[in-house]
C-alpha positions as CSV (number, residue, x, y, z in Angstrom):
1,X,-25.4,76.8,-9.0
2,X,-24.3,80.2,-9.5
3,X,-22.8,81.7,-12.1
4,X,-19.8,83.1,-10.1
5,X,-19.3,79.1,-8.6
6,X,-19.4,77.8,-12.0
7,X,-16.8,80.2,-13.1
8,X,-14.0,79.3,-10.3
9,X,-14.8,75.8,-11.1
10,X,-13.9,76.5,-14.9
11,X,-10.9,78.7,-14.2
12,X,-9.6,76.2,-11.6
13,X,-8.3,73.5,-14.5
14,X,-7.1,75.9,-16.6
15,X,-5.0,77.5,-13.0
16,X,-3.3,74.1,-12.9
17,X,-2.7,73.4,-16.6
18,X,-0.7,76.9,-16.2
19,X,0.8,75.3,-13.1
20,X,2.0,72.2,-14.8
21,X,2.6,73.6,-17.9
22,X,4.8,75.8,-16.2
23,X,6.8,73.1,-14.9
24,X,7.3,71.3,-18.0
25,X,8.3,74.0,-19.7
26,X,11.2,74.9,-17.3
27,X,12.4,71.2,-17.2
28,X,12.3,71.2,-20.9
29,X,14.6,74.7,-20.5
30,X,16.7,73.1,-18.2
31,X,17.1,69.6,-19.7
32,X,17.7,70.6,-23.2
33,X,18.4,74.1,-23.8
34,X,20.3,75.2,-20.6
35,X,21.7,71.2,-20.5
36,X,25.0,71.9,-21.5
37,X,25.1,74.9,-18.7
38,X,24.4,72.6,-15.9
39,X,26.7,70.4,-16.9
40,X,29.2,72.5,-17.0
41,X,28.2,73.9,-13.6
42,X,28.4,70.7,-11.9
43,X,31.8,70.0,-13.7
44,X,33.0,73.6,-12.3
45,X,32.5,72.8,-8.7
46,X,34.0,68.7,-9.0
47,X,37.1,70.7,-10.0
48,X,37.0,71.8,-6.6
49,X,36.2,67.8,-5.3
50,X,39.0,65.8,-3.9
51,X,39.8,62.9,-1.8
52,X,42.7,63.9,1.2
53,X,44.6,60.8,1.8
54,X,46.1,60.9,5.5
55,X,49.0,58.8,5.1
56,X,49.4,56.5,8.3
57,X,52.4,56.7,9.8
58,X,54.5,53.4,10.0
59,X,55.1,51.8,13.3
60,X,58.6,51.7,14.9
61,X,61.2,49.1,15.5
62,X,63.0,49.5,18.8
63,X,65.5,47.9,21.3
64,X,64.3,46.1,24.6
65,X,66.2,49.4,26.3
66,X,63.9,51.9,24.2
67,X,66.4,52.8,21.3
68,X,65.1,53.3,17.6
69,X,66.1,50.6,14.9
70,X,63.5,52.1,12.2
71,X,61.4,54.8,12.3
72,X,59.5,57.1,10.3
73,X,61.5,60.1,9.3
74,X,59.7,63.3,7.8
75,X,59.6,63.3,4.2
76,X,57.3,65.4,1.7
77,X,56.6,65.6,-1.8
78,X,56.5,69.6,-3.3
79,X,54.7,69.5,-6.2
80,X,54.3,72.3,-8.6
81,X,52.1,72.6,-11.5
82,X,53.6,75.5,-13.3
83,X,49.8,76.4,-15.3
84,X,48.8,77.3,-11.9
85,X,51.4,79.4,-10.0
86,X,52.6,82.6,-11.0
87,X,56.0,83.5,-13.0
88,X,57.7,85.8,-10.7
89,X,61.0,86.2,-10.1
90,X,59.0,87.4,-6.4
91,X,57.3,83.9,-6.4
92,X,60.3,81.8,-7.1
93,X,62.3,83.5,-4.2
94,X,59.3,83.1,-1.5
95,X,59.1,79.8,-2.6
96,X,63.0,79.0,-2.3
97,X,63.3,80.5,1.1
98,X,60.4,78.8,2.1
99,X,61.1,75.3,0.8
100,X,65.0,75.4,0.8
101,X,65.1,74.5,-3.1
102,X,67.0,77.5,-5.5
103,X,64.7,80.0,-7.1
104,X,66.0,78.7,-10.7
105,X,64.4,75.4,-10.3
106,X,60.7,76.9,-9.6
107,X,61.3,79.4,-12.9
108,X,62.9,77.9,-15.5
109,X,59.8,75.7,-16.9
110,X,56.8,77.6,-18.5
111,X,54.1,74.8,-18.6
112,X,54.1,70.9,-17.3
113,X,54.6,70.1,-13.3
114,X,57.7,69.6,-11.7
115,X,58.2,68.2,-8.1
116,X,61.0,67.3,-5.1
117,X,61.2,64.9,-2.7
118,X,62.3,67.0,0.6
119,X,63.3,66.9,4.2
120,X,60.5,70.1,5.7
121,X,60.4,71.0,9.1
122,X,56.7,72.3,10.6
123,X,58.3,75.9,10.5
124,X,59.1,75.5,7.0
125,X,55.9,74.0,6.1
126,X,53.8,76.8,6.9
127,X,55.8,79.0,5.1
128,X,54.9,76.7,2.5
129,X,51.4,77.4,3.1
130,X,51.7,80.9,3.1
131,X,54.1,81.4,0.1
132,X,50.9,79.4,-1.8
133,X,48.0,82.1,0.1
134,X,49.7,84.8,-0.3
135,X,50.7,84.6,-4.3
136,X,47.1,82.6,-4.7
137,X,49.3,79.7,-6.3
138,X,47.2,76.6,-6.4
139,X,49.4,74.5,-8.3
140,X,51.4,74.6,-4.8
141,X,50.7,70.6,-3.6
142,X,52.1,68.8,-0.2
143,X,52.2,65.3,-0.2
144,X,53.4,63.0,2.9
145,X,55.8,60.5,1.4
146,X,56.6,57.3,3.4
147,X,60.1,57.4,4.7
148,X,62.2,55.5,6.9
149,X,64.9,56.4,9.4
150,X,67.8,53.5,10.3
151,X,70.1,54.9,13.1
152,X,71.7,52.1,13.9
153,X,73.0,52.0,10.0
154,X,74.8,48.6,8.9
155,X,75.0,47.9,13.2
156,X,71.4,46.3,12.8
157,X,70.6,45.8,9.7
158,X,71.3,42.8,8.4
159,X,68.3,42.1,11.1
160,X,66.0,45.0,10.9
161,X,66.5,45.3,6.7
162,X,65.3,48.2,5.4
163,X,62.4,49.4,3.2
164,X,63.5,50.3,-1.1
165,X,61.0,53.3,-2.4
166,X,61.0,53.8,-6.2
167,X,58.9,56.5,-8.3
168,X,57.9,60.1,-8.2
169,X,55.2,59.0,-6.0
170,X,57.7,57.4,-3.5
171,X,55.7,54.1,-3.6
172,X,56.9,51.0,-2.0
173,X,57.8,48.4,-3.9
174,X,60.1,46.3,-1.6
175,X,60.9,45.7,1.9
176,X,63.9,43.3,3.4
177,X,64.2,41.9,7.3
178,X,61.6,42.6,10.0
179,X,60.9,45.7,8.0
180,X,58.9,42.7,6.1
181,X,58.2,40.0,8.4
182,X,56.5,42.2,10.2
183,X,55.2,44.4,7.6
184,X,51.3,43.4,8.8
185,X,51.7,44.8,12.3
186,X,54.2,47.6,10.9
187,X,52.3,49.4,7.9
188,X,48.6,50.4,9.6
189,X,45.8,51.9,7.3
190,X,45.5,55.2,5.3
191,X,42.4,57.4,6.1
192,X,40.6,58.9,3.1
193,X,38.5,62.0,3.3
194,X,36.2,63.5,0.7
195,X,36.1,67.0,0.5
196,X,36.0,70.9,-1.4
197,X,39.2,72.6,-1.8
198,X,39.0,76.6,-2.1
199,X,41.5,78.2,-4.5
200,X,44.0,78.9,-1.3
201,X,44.1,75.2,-1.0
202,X,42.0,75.4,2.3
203,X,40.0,71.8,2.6
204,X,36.7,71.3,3.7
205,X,35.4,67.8,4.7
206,X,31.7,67.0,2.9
207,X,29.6,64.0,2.9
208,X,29.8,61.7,0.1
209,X,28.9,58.6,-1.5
210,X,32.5,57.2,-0.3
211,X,32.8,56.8,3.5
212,X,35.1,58.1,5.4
213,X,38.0,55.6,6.0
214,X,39.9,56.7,9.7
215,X,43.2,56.4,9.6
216,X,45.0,53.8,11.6
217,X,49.0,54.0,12.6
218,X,51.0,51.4,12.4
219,X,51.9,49.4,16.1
220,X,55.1,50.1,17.4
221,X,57.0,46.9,18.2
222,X,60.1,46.4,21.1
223,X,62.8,43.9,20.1
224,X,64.1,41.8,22.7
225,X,67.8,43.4,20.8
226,X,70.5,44.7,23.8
227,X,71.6,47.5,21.7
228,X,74.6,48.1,23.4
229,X,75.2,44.0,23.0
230,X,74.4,44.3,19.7
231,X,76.7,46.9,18.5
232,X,78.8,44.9,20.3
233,X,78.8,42.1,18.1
234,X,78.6,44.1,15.1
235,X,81.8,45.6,15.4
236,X,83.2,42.6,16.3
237,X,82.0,40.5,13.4
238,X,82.6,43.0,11.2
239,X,86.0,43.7,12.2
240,X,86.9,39.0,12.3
241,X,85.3,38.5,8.5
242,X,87.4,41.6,7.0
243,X,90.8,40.6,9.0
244,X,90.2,37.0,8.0
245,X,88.7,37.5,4.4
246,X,86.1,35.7,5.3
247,X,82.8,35.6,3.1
248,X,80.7,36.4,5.9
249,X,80.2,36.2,9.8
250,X,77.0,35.8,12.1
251,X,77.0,36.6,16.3
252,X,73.9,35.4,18.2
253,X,73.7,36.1,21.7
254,X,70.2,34.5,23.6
255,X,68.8,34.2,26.9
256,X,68.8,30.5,27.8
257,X,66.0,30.9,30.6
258,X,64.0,32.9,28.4
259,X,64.8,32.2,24.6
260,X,65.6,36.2,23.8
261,X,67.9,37.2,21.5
262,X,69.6,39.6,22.8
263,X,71.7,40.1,20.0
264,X,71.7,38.8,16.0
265,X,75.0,40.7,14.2
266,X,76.0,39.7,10.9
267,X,78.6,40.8,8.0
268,X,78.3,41.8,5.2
269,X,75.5,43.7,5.2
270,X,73.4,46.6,3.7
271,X,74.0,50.4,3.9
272,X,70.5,51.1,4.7
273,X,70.7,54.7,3.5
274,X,72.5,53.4,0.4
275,X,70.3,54.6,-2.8
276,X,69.0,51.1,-5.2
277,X,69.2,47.7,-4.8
278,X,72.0,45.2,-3.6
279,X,72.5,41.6,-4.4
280,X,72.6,41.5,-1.1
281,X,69.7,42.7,0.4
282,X,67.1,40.7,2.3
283,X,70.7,38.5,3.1
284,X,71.2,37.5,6.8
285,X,74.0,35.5,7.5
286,X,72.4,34.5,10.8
287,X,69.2,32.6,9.3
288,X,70.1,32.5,5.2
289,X,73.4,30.9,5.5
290,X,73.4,26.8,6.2
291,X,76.4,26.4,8.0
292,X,78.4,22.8,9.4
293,X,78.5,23.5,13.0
294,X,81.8,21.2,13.2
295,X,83.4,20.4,16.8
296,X,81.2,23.0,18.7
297,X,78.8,20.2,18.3
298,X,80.4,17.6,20.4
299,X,78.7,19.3,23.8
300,X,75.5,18.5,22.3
301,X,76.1,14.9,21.6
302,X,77.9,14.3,24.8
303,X,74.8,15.5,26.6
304,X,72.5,13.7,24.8
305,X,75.0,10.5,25.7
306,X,75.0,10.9,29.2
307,X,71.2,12.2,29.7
308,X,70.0,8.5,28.1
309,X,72.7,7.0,29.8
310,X,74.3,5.4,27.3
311,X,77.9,7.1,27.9
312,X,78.7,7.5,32.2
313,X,79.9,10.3,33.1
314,X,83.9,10.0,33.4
315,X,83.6,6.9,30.6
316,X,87.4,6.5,29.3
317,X,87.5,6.4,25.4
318,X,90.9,5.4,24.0
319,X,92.0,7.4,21.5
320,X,94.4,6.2,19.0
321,X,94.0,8.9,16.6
322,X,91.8,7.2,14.4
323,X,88.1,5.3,14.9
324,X,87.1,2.7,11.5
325,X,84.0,2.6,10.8
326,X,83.2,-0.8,9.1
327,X,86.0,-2.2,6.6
328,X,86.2,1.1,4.6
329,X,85.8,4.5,6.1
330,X,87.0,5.7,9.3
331,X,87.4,9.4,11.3
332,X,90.3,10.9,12.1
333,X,91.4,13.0,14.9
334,X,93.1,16.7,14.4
335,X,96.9,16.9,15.1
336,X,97.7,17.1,18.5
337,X,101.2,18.5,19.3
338,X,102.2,16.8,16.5
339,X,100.3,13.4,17.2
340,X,96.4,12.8,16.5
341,X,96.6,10.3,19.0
342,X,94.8,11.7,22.1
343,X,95.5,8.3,24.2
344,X,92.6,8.0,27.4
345,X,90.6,10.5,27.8
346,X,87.3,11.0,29.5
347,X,84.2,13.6,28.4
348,X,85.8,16.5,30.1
349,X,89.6,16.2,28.8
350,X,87.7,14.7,25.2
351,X,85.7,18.5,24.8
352,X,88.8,20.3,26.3
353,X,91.0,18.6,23.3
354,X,88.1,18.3,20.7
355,X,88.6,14.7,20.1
356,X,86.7,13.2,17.1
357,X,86.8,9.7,18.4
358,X,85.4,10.2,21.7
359,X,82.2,12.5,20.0
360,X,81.9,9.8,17.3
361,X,81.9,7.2,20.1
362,X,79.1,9.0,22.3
363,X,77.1,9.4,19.0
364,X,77.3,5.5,18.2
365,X,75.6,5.2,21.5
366,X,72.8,6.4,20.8
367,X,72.0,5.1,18.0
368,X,71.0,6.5,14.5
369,X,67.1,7.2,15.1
370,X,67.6,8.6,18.5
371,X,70.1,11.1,17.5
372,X,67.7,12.2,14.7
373,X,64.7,12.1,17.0
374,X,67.4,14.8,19.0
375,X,68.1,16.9,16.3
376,X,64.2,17.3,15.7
377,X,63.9,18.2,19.5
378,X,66.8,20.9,19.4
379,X,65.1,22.7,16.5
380,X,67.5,21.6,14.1
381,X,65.0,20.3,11.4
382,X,63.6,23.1,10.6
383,X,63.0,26.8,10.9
384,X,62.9,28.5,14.2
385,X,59.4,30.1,14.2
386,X,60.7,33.6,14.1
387,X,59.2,34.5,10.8
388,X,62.6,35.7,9.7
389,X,62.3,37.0,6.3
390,X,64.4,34.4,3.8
391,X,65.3,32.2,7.0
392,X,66.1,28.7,5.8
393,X,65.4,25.5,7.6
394,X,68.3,23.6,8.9
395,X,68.3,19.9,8.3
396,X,70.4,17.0,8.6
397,X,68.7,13.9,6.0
398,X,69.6,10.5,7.0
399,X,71.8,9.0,4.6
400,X,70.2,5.4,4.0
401,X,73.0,4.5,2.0
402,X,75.8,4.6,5.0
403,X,73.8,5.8,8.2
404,X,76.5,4.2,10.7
405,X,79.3,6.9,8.8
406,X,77.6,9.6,8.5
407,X,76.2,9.0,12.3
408,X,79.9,8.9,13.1
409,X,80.4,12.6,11.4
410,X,77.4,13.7,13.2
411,X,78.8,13.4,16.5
412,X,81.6,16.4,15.6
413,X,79.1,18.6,13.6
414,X,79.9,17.1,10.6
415,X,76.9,16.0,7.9
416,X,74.5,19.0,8.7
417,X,73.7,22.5,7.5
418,X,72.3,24.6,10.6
419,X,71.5,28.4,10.4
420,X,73.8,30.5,13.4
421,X,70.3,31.3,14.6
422,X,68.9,28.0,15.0
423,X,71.6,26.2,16.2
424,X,72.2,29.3,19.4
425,X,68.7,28.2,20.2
426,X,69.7,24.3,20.4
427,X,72.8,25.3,22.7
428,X,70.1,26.9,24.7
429,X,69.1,23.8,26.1
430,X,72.3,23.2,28.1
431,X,72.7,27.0,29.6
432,X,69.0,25.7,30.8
433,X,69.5,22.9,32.8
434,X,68.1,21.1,29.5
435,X,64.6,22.6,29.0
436,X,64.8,24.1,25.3
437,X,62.5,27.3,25.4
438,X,61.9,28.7,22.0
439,X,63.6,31.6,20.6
440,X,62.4,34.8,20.9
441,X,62.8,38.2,19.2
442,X,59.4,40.4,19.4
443,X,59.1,41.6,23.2
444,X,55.6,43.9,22.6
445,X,53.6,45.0,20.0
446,X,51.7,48.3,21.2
447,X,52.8,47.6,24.5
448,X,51.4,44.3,24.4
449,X,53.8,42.0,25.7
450,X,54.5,39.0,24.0
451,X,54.9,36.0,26.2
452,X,57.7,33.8,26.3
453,X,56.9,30.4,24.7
454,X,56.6,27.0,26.5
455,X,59.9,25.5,26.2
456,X,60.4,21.2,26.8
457,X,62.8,19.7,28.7
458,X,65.0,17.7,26.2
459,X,68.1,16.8,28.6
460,X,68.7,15.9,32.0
461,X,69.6,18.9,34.3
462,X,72.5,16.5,35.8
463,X,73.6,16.2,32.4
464,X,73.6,19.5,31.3
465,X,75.8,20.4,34.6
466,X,78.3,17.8,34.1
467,X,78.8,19.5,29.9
468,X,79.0,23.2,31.8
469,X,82.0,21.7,33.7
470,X,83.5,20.0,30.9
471,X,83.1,23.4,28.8
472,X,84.7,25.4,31.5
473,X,88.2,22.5,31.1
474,X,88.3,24.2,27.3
475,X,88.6,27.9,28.8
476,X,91.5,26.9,30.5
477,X,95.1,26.4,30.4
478,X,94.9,23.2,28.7
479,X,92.0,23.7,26.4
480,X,91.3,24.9,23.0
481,X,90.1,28.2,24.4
482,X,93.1,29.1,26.5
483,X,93.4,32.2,24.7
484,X,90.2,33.7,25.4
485,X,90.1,34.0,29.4
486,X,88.7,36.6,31.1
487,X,90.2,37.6,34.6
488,X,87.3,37.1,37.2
489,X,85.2,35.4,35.1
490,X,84.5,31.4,34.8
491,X,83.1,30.6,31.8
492,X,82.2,27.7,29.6
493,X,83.4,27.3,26.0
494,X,83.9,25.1,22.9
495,X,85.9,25.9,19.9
496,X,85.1,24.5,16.1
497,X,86.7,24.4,13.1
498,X,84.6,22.1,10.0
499,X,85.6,21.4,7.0
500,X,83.7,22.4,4.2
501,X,82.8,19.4,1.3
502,X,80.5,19.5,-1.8
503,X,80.5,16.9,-4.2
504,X,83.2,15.0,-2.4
505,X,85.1,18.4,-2.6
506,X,87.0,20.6,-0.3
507,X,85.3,24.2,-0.2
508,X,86.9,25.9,3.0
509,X,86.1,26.0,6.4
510,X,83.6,27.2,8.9
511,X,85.6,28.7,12.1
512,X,83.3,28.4,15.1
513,X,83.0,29.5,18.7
514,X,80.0,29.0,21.7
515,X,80.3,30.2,25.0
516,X,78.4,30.7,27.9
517,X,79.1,32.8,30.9
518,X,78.7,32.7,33.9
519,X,79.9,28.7,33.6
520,X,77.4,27.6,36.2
521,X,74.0,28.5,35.6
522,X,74.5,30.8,32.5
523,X,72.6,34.0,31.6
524,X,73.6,34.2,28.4
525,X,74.9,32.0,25.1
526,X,76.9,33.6,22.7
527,X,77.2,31.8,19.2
528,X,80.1,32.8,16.7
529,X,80.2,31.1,13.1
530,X,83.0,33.1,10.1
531,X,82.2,31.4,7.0
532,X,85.5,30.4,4.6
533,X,88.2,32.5,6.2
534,X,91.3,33.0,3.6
535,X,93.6,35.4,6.0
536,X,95.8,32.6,6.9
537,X,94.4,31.4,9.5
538,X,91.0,28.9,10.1
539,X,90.3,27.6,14.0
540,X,87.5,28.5,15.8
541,X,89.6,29.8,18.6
542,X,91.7,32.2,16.1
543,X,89.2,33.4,13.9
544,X,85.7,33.2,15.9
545,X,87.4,33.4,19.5
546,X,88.3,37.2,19.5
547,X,84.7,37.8,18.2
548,X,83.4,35.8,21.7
549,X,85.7,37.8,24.3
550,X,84.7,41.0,22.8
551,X,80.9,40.7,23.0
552,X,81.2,38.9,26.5
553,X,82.6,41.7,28.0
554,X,79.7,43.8,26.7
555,X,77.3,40.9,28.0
556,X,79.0,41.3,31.5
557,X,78.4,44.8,31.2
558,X,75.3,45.1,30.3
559,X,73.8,42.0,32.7
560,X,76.0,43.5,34.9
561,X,77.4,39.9,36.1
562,X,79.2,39.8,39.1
563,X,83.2,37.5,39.1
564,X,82.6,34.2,39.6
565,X,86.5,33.6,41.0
């Protein structure tokens, strides 16, 4: 071998000990002397690092006929932190004509953050955005805060609730009516995004160990509310619990064919702009309130009698004021011009009067298991399946004790607790030739239609015609509801008035009222229940009557039924 080969063979080593040395020197510079400069490096640009939320925007509430209940209403946090922006009486005015908040409020601090919860339009925010480019403030931030818009006010929403923010942050910490039952379909998903922000606040997506989350908006959902029936009812409610001092009012209007609800009104109710809490949110007299339905219940039992055949129609009961049941107790009949004796009366004259004797008389017909068996079927043992938020189930227990008495008192309405919502579904069943369909109040979700549920026929359709004529004898000039004609119009009708007892005491009154209209084959059922009225006066024709005739005549408006006489 050559000298000249054996010399590149010896320098070759001695090249990559150099090489490698080389290396392990500079890692040794940069992991231990020039450590604490990375470091700090790395820490310098994650200053620039951060995750952009996009805040998903909550899905609306609206009527069948397109009109908000709820929506989302533009809301932003300004945030300032006052280390990073400059203090200028310049800046402060920019600011303040950008934002709309006084000059003072951005000067008057020296150190710390300050921020505002404010109404911006997209004009406004750019300004925003230039105030913070052009003065290079970074402590400028923007933040989207979840807020909610309630047009109708205290017109819907003792149904559609309302949604309480607390914190700087504007976070939510509760949420009352469908604003919570339906919270799942309502609230979507934030997107996150990690990114570099420059120093003018400009953002710039990168990739990262976190994925990216898209954001998802909330579903838009359509009521099956009438929102001209509905403010309707409101008003009218409103306006029968205040003259009567009563502690609270509920108005349910449905579709028979279809189980809608048009129309769910109650008093008292919740501001939904008012500022904190109320003992009363989250309260719905319509589904929270267990309520006697008293003699408005007799068109039910008398239905029931005839459709098992255990009362004919035109049956004669004798009434001589008074009915004894067994050796002890007995039912009474109310005053009648002065006598409580109605004398001979048959099903239609026996609803037009509201006798006690003949309803207790129909319910002994049918015996105690088959009238609870009835209850079951009308919904009235439990909830209603709207997912209601606080919705109570109404329930009527057997009392084992004395089941042929209290069996008695059932036929009137009397020995229950039913929810106004509930019990507009079970009268449902007679505007629908006796098929009870379930109640309905979400109509689409996304433009999804939600499909009516399968309803069950419960009555005869004979049955239910021969009730529709006996209601129409109440709204007429010897009935209960004499007072509440409407000229053209032939409708059916049955006024209640039941007495209020706990613990063997008297505790007021519940004044109630359900119609139906047209008489024969009705489109719609209107339910009226005034909890305890004080003003003086207590029938269901007085107190819950004027609520009836003025959200009928919006119902004839708006179904735009034709006179029927």
């Amino acid at each position: 071998m050559s000298r000249a080969a054996k010399k590149k063979l010896n320098i070759a080593p001695v090249g990559m000990l150099i090489l490698f040395g080389g290396t392990a020197l500079s890692q040794v510079k940069l992991q231990v002397f020039e450590k604490q400069k990375t470091i700090d490096l790395a820490n310098d640009v994650r200053k620039y690092e951060v995750t952009q939320i996009s805040r998903a925007k909550r899905g609306a509430i609206q009527t069948a006929d397109g009109k908000p209940l709820a929506q989302d209403a533009k809301r932003w946090r300004l945030q300032i932190d006052l280390s990073k922006v400059p203090h200028t009486p310049g800046f402060a005015v920019a600011l303040a004509e950008a934002s709309g908040i006084p000059a003072h409020e951005f000067s008057d601090q020296r150190k710390g953050g300050r921020d505002w919860a404010v109404s911006l339009t997209e004009y406004q925010m750019s300004k925003v955005a230039q105030v913070k480019k052009d003065f290079d403030a970074a402590g400028i931030t923007l933040t989207e805060l979840s807020a909610r818009g309630y047009p109708f006010g205290v017109l819907a929403s003792g149904l559609v609730g309302r949604q309480h923010a607390s914190g700087k942050d504007g976070e939510i910490i509760q949420r009352f009516g469908l604003e919570s039952s339906l919270n799942s379909v309502l609230a979507g998903t934030d997107g996150k995004q990690t990114g570099l922000q420059d120093k003018n606040g400009e953002f710039l997506p990168m990739r990262s160990e976190s994925p990216e989350v898209l954001r998802k908006d909330g579903a838009k959902v359509v009521t099956t509310i009438d929102s001209e029936i509905q403010a309707a009812a409101a008003i009218a409610v409103r306006r029968s619990v205040e003259r009567n001092k009563a502690k609270s009012g509920a108005v349910v209007v449905t579709d028979p064919k279809t189980g809608d609800i048009l129309a769910m009104a109650s008093w008292p109710v919740v501001d939904p702009e008012e500022p904190g809490l109320t003992p009363i949110d989250g309260k719905n007299p319509a589904c929270t309130n267990l309520l006697e339905p008293g003699s408005t219940f007799k068109i039910l039992t008398l239905t029931k009698a005839i459709s098992d055949g255990t009362v004919p129609e035109g049956n004669v009961t004798n009434c001589t004021g008074q009915l004894m049941i067994g050796s002890s107790s007995r039912i009474r009949c109310d005053e009648h011009h002065g006598n409580r004796a109605h004398g001979p009366v048959d099903p239609t004259l026996a609803i037009a009067l509201s006798c006690n004797v003949a309803a207790s008389t129909w319910s002994r017909s049918i015996g105690v298991d088959p009238f609870f068996d009835f209850l079951k079927d009308l919904g009235l043992q439990n909830q209603t399946g709207l997912g209601l938020q606080g919705e109570i189930r109404s329930r009527a227990t057997m009392d084992k004790g004395n089941p042929g008495l209290q069996l008695a008192n059932l036929g009137f309405g009397q020995s229950m607790g039913v929810t106004p919502v509930a019990l507009a579904g079970a009268f449902g069943a007679i505007g629908n030739a006796g098929k009870r369909v379930p109640l309905r109040l979400v109509k689409s979700v996304n433009g999804i239609e939600q499909p009516v549920r399968e309803g069950f026929q419960i009555l005869s359709p004979e049955s239910c015609a021969y009730t529709l004529e006996c209601m129409e004898k109440v709204m007429s000039k010897v009935g209960t509801g004499k007072s509440l004609l409407i000229p053209g119009y032939r409708m059916g009708g049955k006024t209640g008035t039941a007495q209020k007892y706990r613990n063997g005491k008297s505790e007021g009154y519940v004044a109630n009222f359900v119609g139906m209209i047209p008489a024969r084959d009705p489109q719609a059922v209107i339910l009226v229940m005034i909890d305890d009225p004080k003003g003086g006066r207590i029938y269901g024709a007085d107190v819950a009557g004027p609520v009836f005739v003025d959200v009928v005549k919006s119902v004839i408006q708006r179904l735009q039924l034709p006179k029927t006489e």
